[in-house]
C-alpha positions as CSV (number, residue, x, y, z in Angstrom):
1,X,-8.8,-19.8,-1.5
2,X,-6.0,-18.3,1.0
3,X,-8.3,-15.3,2.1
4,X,-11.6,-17.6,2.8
5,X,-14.1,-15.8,5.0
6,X,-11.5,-13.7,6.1
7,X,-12.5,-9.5,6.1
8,X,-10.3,-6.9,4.7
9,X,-10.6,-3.4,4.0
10,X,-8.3,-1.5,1.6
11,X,-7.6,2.0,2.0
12,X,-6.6,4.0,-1.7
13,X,-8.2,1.1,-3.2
14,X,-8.4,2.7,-6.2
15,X,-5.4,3.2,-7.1
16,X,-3.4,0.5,-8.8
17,X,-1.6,-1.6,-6.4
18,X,-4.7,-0.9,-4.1
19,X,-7.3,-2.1,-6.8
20,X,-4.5,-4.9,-8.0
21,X,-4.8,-6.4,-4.2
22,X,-8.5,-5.8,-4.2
23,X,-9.1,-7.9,-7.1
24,X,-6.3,-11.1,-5.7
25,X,-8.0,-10.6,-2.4
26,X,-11.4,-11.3,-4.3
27,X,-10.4,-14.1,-6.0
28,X,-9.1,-15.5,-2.9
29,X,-12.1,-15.6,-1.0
30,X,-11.9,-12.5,0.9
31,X,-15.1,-10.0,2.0
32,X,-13.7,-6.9,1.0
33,X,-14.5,-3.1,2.2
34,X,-12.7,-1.0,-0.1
35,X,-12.4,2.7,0.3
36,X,-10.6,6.0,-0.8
37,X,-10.8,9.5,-1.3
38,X,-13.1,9.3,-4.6
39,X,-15.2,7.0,-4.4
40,X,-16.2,6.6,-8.4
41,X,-12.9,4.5,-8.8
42,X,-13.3,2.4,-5.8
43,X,-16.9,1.2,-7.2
44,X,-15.5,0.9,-10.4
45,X,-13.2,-2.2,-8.5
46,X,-16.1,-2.7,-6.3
47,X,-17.8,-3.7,-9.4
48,X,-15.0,-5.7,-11.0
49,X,-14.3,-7.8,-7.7
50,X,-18.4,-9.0,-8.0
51,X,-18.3,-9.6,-11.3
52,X,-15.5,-12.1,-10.6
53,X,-17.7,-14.1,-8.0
54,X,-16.0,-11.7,-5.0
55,X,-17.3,-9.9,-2.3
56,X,-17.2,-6.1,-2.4
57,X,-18.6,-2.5,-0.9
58,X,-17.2,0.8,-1.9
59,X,-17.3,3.8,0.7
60,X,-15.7,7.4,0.4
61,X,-13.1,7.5,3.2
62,X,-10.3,10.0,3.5
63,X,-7.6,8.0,5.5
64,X,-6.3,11.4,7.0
65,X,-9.7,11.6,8.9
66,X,-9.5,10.2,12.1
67,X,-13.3,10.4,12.5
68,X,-14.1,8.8,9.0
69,X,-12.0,6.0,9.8
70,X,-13.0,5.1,12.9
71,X,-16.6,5.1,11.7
72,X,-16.3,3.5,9.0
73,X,-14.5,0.3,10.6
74,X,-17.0,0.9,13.1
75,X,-19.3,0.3,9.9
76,X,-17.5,-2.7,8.8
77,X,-17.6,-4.5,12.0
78,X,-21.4,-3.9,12.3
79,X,-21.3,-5.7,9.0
80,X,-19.2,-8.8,9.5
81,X,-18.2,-8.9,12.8
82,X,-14.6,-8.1,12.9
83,X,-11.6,-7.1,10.3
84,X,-9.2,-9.6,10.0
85,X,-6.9,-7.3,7.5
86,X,-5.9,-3.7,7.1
87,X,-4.5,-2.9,4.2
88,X,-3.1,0.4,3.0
89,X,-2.3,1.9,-0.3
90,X,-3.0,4.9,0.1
91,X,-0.9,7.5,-2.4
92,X,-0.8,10.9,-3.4
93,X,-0.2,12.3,-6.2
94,X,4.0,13.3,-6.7
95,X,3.4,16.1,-9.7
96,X,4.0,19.0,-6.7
97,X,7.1,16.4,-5.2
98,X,9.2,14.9,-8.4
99,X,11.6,16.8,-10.2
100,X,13.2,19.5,-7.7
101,X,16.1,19.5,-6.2
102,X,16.2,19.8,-2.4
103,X,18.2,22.7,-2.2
104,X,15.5,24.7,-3.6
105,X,12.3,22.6,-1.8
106,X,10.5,24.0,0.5
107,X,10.1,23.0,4.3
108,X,6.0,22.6,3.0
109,X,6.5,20.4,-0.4
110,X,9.0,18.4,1.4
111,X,7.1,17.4,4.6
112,X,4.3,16.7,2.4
113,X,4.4,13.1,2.1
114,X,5.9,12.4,5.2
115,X,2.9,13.8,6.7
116,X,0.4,12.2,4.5
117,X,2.3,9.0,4.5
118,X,2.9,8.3,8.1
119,X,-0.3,9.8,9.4
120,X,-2.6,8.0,7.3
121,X,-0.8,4.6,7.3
122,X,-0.9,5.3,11.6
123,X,-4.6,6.0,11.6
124,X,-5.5,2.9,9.7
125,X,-3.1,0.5,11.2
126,X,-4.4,1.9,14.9
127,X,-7.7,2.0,14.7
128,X,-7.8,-1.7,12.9
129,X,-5.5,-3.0,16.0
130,X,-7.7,-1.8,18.6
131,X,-10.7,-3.7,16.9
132,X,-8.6,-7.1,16.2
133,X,-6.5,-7.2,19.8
134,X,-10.0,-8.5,20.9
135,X,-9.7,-11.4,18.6
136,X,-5.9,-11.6,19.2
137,X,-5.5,-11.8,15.6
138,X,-5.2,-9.6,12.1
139,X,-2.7,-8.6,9.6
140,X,-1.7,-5.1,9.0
141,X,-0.4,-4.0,5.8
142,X,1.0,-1.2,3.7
143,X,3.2,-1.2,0.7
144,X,6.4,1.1,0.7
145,X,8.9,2.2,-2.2
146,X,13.0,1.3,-3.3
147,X,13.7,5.0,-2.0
148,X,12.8,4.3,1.4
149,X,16.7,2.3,1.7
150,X,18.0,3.7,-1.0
151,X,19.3,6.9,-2.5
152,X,17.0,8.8,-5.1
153,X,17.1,11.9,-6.6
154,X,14.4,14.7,-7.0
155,X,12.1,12.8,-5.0
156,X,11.9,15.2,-2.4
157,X,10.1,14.0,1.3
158,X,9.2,10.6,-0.6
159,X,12.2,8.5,0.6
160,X,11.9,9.8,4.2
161,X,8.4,9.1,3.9
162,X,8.7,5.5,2.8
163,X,11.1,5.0,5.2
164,X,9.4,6.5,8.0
165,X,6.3,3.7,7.6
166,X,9.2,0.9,7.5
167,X,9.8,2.1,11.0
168,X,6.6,2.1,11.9
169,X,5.9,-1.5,10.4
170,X,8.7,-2.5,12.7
171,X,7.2,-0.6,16.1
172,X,3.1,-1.6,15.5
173,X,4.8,-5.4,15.3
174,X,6.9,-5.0,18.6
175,X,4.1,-4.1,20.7
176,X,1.1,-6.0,18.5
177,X,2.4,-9.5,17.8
178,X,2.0,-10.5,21.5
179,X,-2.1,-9.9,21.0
180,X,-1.6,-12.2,17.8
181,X,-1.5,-9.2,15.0
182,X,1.0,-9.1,12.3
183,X,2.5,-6.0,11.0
184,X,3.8,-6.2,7.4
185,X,5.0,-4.3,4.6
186,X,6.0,-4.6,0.7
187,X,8.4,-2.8,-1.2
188,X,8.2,-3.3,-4.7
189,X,10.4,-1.4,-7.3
190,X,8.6,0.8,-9.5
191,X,6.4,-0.5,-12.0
192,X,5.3,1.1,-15.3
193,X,1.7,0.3,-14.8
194,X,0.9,3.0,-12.4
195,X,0.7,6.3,-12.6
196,X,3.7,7.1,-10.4
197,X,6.3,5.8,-12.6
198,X,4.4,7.9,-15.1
199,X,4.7,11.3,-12.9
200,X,8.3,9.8,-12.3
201,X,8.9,10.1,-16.3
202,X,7.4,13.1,-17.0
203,X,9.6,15.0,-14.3
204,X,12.3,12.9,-14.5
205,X,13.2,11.5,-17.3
206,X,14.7,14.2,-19.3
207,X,15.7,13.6,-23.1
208,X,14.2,9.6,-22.8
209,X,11.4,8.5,-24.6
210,X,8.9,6.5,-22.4
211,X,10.2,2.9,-23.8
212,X,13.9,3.9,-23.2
213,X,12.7,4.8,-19.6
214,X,10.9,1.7,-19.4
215,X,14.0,0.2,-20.3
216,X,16.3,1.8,-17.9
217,X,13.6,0.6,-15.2
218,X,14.2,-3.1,-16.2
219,X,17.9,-2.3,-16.6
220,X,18.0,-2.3,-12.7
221,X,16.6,-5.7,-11.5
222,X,18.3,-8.4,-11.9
223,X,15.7,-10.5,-14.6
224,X,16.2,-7.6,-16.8
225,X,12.5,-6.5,-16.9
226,X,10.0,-4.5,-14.6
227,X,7.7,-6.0,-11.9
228,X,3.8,-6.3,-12.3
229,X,1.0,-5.4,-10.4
230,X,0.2,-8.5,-10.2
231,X,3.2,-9.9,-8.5
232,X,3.0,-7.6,-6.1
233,X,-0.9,-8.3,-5.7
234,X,-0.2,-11.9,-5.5
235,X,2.4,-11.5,-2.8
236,X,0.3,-9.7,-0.7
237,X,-2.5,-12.4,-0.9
238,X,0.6,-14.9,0.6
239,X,1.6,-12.4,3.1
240,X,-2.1,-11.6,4.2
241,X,-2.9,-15.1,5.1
242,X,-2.3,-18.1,7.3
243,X,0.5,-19.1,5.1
244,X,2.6,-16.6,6.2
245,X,2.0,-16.7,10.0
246,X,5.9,-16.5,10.7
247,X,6.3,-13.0,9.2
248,X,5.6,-9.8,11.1
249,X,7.8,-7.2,12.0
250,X,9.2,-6.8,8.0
251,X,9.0,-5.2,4.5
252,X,9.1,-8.0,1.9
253,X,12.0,-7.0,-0.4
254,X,10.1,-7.0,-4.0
255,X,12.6,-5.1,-5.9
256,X,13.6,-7.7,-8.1
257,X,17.4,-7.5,-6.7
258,X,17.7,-3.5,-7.5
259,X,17.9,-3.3,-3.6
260,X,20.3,-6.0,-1.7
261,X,19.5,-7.8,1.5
């Protein structure tokens, strides 16, 4: 039980790595406040985490609404008393992103996710440090992408975007650790379980069937085969507890070797 007692909210916590980590965090003990745009998929994991034995509530919350975040955290602490992680997954969907070149994108598709990105992983990670520098401690969390260090094509703003929250991993640790909160990230290489790697084939993957994509997407790590949801759930559990009290300031490297050190 790594994440005994402690209370976590999970922003896009329906989507699949947020729901993945919803469900680890569960099992590890956590009180969990998950939220996201729609809420019918949040309950659905809501549901699934109590079923298990876990805590769970479900709220609507758009993570690019200051006022909605800040009263719902106000909400959570009225609840249990204080948040000890913030975690973000939030996503968007890439089908108006993927597939053109940026020669012919414009200034409005490609600043797109760098907007949504940054400003929601910054509203989240803000408002949750001004609640746990009281406490002088918390973990802050988000989960990037391989583009954000590396080179991609016909992803438009995306790498930027990833990259842009590495940074700002880096800068909420520089001035938060002192108060005791930890500022992490993860960057896992794409997995076919979500729906992204699914957008990424349709607009991608021209002339492949879906198994030679999957293929080529195992071609690139250096166990020959794709990462789970589950790893990267199950890393984040490690990373959002005591166990990993020497980390801040860092994206953990999950790319299975596709991205060097």
């Amino acid at each position: 039980m790594l994440l005994k007692d402690k209370v976590a909210v999970i922003y896009g916590a329906g989507g699949a790595i947020g729901s993945a980590t919803a469900r680890a965090f569960g099992s590890e003990g956590a009180k969990l406040f998950l939220t996201g745009r729609l809420r019918a998929p949040v309950e659905a994991v809501a549901k699934a985490v109590v079923s298990a034995g876990g805590s769970a509530e479900a709220a609507e919350v758009d993570a690019l609404d200051e006022e909605a975040v800040g009263k719902h955290l106000q909400s959570v602490i009225d609840k249990a008393g204080r948040v000890d992680i913030s975690f973000n997954a939030v996503g968007i969907p890439d089908t108006k992103i993927l597939g053109v070149p940026l020669v012919e994108m414009d200034v409005e598709r490609f600043s797109l996710p760098i907007t949504t990105y940054a400003r929601s992983y910054f509203l989240t990670a803000r408002m949750a440090a001004r609640r746990m520098v009281a406490n002088k401690s918390g973990v802050i969390m988000t989960v990037t992408a391989l583009p954000s260090r590396s080179g991609s094509r016909l992803n438009g703003g995306y790498g930027p975007a990833q990259a842009a929250k590495e940074a700002l991993t880096r800068d909420l640790s520089a001035e938060l650790a002192p108060h005791g909160i930890r500022v992490v990230g993860l960057r896992p290489r794409g997995m076919p379980e979500t729906s992204t790697m699914k957008e990424a084939f349709d607009a991608k993957a021209s002339g492949m069937t879906w198994e030679q994509f999957q293929a080529y997407l195992a071609s690139m790590t250096h166990p020959r085969r794709a990462m789970t949801l589950a790893e990267v759930a199950n890393m984040a559990v490690f990373m959002a507890s005591d166990k990993a009290s020497g980390m801040t300031g860092t994206t953990v490297n999950l790319t299975m070797g596709s991205l060097d050190d």
